[in-house]
N, C-alpha and C positions, 0 to 999 in steps of 0.2 A: 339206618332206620331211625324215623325222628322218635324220641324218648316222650310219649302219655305225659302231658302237664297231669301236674295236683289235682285231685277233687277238691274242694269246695266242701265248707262245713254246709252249704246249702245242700250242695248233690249228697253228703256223706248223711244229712237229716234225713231227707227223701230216699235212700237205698233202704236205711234201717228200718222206717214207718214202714216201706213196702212189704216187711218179712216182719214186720211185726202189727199188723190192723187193725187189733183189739185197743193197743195207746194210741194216744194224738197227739198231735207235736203242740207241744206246750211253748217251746222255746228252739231257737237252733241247738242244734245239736242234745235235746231234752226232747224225749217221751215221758209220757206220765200215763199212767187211767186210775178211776176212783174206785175205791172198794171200800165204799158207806163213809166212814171217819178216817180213811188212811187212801193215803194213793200211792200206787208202786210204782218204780220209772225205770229207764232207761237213760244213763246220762253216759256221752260221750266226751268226756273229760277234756279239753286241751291238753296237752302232755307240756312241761317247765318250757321246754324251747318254742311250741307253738306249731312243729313239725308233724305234728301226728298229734293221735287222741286215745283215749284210755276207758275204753265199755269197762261201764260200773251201772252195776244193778242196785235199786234199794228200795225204802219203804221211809214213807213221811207222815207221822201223825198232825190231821187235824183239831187235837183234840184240847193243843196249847197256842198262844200264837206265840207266834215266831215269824221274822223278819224276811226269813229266807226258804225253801224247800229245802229241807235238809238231805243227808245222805244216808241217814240210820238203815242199821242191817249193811253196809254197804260190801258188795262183791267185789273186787275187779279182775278184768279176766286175766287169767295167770297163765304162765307157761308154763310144763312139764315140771321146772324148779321150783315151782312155787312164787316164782318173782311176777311181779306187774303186768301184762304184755303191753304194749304202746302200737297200736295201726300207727304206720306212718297216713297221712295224705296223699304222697308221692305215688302209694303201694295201694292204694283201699280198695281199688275197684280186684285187684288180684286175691286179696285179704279178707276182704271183711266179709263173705260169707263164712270162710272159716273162722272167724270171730266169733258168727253168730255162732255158730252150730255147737263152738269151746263154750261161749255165754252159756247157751240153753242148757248144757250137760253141767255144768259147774254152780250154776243157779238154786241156790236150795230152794229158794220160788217157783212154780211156777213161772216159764213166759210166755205159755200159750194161755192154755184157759187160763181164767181169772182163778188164782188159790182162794181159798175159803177164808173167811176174816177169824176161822179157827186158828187154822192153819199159820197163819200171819202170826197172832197172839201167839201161840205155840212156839215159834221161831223166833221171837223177842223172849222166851220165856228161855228156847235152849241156849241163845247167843248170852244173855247176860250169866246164868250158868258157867257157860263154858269161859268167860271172861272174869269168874271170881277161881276157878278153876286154875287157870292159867295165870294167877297174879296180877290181871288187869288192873286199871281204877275202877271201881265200883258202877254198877250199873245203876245208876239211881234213877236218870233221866227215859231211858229206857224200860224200866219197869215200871214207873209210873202210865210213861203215854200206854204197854201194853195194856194195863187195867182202866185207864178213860178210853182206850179204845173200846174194849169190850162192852163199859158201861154205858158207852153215846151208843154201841149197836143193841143193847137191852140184853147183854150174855152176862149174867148174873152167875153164869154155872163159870165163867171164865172171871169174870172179876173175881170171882172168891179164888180160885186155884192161882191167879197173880201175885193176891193177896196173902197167903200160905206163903207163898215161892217168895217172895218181896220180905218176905217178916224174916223167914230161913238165912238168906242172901245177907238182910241188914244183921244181924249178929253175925255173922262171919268176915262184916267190911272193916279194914282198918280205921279207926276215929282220923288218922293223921292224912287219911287220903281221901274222904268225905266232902263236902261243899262246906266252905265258912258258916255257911245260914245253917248248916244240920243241927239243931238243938239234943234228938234221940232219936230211936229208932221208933218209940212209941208212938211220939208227936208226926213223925213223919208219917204213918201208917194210918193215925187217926186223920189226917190231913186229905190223904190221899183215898182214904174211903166215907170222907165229908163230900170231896169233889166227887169221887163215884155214883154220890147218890142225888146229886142234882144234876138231875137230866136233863132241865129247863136251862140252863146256863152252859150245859156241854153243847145242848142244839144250838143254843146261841153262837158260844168258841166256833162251829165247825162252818155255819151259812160264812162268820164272819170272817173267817180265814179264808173259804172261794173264793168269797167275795175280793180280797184282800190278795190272793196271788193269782186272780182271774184263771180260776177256776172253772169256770160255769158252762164250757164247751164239753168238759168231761161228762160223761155219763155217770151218777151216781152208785 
């Protein structure tokens, strides 16, 4: 029996769009959709050898620029041990439904409906938590975008609870594992609820990042 050649990161693009509607293919092998200041995605990873690929779910705030979409919040799907899983290419068409279906159940997101940009905030709020928790490096970059997040979508009742949680977090971060540039916690807080509250220059950051990673097919 002749042995199924490989999919194609083209065909592997096109199976996963088709089980998932509400993203659009951004990129091969990248789904993305907008949710106001933040767009969540679907990235199938190349795996180090190039043989397979690696579903990783996440969340990218519009609210800084930055060069790249990043992977913040990021999932990936894991097997029963907790380790990585990797779709081969060779394998996908046998595979990658059950991919999805480990994805969707493993997703603290949402990947049908669109989660609520509470909801979103909330999960940047439990993940930097759980990452001073566990002895991580410091959530600093991530607490921030959650509060410009909330403050480019007008959630005032969300920017202050970030803000709380942000102030809590920075007194418990080690000085020695901090960013070079952290001057205090103060300064940082004052900083970070100066930017909160210019909304006129947040609209500006978020048109100018679509614009910037050709954005503008997503729906808002």
């Amino acid at each position: 029996m002749t042995k199924p050649a490989a999919a194609s990161a083209r065909r592997v693009t096109k199976d996963w769009a088709a089980v998932f509607p509400g993203f659009t293919v951004w990129r091969p092998l990248h789904l993305l959709r907008r949710i106001g200041p933040v767009v969540q995605g679907v990235c199938l990873d190349r795996s180090t050898s190039g043989d397979g690929y690696l579903p990783t779910v996440h969340v990218h705030a519009l609210t800084r620029e930055f060069p790249v979409i990043s992977l913040t919040l990021g999932q990936r799907l894991e097997r029963s041990s907790g380790q990585p899983e990797t779709v081969l290419f060779a394998r996908h068409e046998e595979e990658f439904q059950r991919a999805v279906d480990t994805l969707k159940a493993q997703s603290r997101l949402s990947l049908d409906m669109p989660p609520s940009l509470e909801r979103i905030v909330k999960e940047y709020h439990s993940s930097s938590s759980a990452r001073q928790e566990a002895g991580f490096s410091p959530a600093v970059v991530e607490m921030e975008d959650s509060i410009l997040i909330a403050a480019a979508a007008n959630r005032r009742d969300l920017v202050e609870d970030g803000l709380s949680l942000a102030a809590d977090l920075a007194g418990k971060w080690p000085k020695a594992r901090l960013p070079l540039t952290w001057v205090s916690a103060v300064a940082w807080l004052d900083g970070i609820r100066s930017k909160a509250g210019d909304l006129e220059t947040l609209a500006e950051t978020v048109s100018g990042q679509v614009a910037a990673h050709k954005l503008d097919k997503l729906k808002p």
